[in-house]
C-alpha positions in Angstrom: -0.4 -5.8 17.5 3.3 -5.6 16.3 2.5 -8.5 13.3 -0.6 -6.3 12.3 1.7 -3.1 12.2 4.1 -5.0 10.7 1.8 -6.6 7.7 0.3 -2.9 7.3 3.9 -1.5 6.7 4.4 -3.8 4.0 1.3 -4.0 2.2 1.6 0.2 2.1 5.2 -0.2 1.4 6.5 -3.3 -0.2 9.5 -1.8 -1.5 10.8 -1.7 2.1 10.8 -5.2 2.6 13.4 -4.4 5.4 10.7 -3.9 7.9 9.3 -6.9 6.9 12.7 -8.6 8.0 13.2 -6.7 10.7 9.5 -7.5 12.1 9.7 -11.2 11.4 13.1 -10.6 13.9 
């Protein structure tokens, strides 16, 4: 559920690729 959250955030918000990073850990 986290990846999918995850992939949501940065397809709405690929400027913040931070979350991205963050998510991938």
């Amino acid at each position: 559920m986290e990846n999918r959250i995850c992939k949501l955030f940065g397809i709405e918000h690929p400027i913040i690729q931070a979350g991205m990073i963050w998510c991938s850990g």
